[in-house]
C-alpha positions in Angstrom: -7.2 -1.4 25.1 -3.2 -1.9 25.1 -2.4 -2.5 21.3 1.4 -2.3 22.3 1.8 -6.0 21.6 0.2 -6.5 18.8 1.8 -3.5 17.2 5.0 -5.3 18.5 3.7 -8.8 17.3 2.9 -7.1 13.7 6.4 -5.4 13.3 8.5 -8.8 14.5 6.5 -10.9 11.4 6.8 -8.1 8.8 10.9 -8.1 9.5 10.7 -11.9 9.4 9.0 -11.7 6.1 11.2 -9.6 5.1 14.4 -11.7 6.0 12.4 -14.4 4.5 12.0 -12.9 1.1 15.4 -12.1 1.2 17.2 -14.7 1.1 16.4 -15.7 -2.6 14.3 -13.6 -4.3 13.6 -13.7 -7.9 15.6 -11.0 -9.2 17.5 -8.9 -6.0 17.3 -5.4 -7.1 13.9 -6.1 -7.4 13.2 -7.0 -4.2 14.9 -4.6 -2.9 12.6 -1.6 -5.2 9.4 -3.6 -4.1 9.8 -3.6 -0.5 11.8 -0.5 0.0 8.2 1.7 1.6 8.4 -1.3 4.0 12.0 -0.2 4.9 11.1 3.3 5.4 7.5 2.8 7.1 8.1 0.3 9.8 11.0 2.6 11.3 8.9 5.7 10.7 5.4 3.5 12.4 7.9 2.6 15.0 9.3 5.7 16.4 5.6 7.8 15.8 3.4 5.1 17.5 3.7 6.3 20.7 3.1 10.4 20.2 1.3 10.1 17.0 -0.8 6.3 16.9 -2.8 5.7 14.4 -6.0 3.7 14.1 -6.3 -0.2 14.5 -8.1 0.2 11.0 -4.7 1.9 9.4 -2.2 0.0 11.2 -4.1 -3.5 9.6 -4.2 -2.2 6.1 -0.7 -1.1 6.5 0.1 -4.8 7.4 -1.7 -6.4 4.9 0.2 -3.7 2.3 3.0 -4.2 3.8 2.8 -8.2 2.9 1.3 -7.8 -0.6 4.5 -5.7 -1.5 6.9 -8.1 0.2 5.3 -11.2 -1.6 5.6 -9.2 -4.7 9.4 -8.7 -3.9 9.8 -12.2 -3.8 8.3 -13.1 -6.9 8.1 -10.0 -8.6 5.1 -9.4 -9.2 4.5 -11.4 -12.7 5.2 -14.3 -11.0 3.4 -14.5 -7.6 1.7 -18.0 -7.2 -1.4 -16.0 -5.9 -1.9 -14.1 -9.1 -1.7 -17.4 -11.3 -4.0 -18.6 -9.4 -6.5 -16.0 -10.1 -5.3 -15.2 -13.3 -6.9 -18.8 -14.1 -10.2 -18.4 -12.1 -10.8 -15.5 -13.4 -9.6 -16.4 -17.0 -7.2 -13.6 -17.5 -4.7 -13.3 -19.8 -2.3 -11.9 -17.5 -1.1 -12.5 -14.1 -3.3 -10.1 -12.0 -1.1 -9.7 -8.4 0.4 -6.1 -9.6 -3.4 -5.2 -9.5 -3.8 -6.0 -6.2 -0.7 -4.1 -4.8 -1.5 -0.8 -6.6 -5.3 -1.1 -4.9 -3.5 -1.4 -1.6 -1.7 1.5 -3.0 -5.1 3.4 -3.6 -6.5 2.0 0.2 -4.3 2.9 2.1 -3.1 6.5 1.2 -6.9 7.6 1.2 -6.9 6.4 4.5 -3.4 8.0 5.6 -4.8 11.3 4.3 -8.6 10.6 5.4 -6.8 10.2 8.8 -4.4 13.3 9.0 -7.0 16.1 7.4 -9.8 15.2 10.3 -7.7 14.5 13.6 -5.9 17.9 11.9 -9.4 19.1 11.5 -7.7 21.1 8.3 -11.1 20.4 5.8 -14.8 20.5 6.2 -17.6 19.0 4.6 -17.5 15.1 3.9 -17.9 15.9 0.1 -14.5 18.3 0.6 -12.5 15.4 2.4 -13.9 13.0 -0.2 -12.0 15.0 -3.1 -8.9 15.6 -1.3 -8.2 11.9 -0.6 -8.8 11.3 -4.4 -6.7 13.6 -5.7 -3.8 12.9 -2.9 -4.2 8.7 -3.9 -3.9 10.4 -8.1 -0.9 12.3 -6.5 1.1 9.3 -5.0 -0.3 6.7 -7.9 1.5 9.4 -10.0 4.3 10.0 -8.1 5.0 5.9 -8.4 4.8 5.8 -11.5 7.2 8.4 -11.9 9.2 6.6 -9.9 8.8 3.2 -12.5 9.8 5.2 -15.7 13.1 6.7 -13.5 13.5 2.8 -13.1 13.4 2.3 -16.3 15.4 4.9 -18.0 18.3 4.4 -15.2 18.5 0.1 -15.1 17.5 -0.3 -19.1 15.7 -3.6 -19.6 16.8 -4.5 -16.4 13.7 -3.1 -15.1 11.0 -5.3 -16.8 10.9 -7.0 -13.5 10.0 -4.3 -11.5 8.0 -2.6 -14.3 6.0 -6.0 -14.2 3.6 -4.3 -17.3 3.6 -8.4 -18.8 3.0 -6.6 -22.0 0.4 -4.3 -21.3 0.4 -1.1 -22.9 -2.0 0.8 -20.7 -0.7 -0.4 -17.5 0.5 3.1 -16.2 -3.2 4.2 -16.8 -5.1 0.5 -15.3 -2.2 1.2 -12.0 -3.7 4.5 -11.5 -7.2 3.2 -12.0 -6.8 0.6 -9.5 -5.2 2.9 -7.0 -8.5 5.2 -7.2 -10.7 2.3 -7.0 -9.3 1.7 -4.0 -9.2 4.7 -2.2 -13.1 4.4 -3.5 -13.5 1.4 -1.5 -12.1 2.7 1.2 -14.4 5.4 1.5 -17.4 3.7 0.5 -16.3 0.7 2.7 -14.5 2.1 6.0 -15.4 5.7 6.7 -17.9 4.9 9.1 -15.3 2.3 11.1 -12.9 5.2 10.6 -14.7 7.9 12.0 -15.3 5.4 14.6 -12.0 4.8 16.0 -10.7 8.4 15.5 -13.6 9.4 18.1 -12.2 6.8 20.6 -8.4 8.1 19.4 -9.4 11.6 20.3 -11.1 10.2 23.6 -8.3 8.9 24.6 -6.0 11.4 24.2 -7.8 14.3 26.2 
């Protein structure tokens, strides 16, 4: 099957999203934080499709990541609609959407690095690959936050924005936990579809 234009289809709404978001965000520098892995993926996705493609699986958790961190842009991510919306369902006393975006942060990496160690063929053993994607999700979760407390000392207050911790003490630790609960899910959830479409990747490419 030709995925060429829905790949294409994909890229043309994440850049008008994008535009979109940027017209008036919440707070601009922001925005511009929130979406930035969107700026460097979609070039990187666009020039590797063709010798490198990844799986339909990858490519659609991308997108959807790809939107949750665009919508938190917008907003920021205290003030997404969404996230009120389940912050009163769920009775919550905090707007849960930052939740949501450091799963996709935990999904999506496990399934980057589930990806590149088997069509690399550089582990063995499902219980092997298993650890390695937890620790490399810990890694980047890490590495992230890193990133918000180099936010945070450079811009001052400036950053509460795109600290977006609404108070919360522990929310460095409950990021991380959400970022290995996804890559958890992920696993538990998509291996099998994984393993799957890798088969027909490799098919395809002898």
């Amino acid at each position: 099957m030709d995925r060429t234009r829905p790949l294409v289809i994909a890229a043309i709404v994440l850049l008008g999203l994008l535009a979109v978001s940027g017209v008036r965000p919440y707070d601009r520098l922001t925005w511009l934080m929130e979406v930035a892995p969107v700026l460097i993926a979609l070039p990187v996705l666009w020039t590797t499709w063709r010798r490198f493609p990844l799986t339909t699986l990858l490519y659609a958790c991308i997108f959807v990541h790809a939107v949750v961190l665009i919508v938190g842009g917008a907003y920021t991510y205290a003030r997404v609609p969404f996230g009120f919306w389940l912050q009163e369902l769920l009775g919550l006393d905090r707007n849960p959407y930052d939740r949501i975006g450091h799963l996709f942060q935990g999904l999506v990496p496990a399934l980057v690095t589930r990806e590149i160690l088997l069509r690399g063929g550089y582990v063995q053993g499902k219980k092997m690959l298993a650890f390695l994607v937890g620790c490399v999700v810990l890694a980047v979760s890490a590495m992230y936050e890193l990133i918000e407390w180099a936010a945070a000392l450079a811009i001052g207050q400036g950053a509460d924005e795109f600290l977006g911790t609404q108070g919360d003490q522990w929310d460095t630790q409950s990021d991380m936990f959400c970022a290995l609960v996804g890559a958890v899910v992920a696993l538990l959830l998509f291996s099998r579809l994984h393993d799957r479409q890798l088969a027909r990747l490799a098919t395809r490419g002898r």
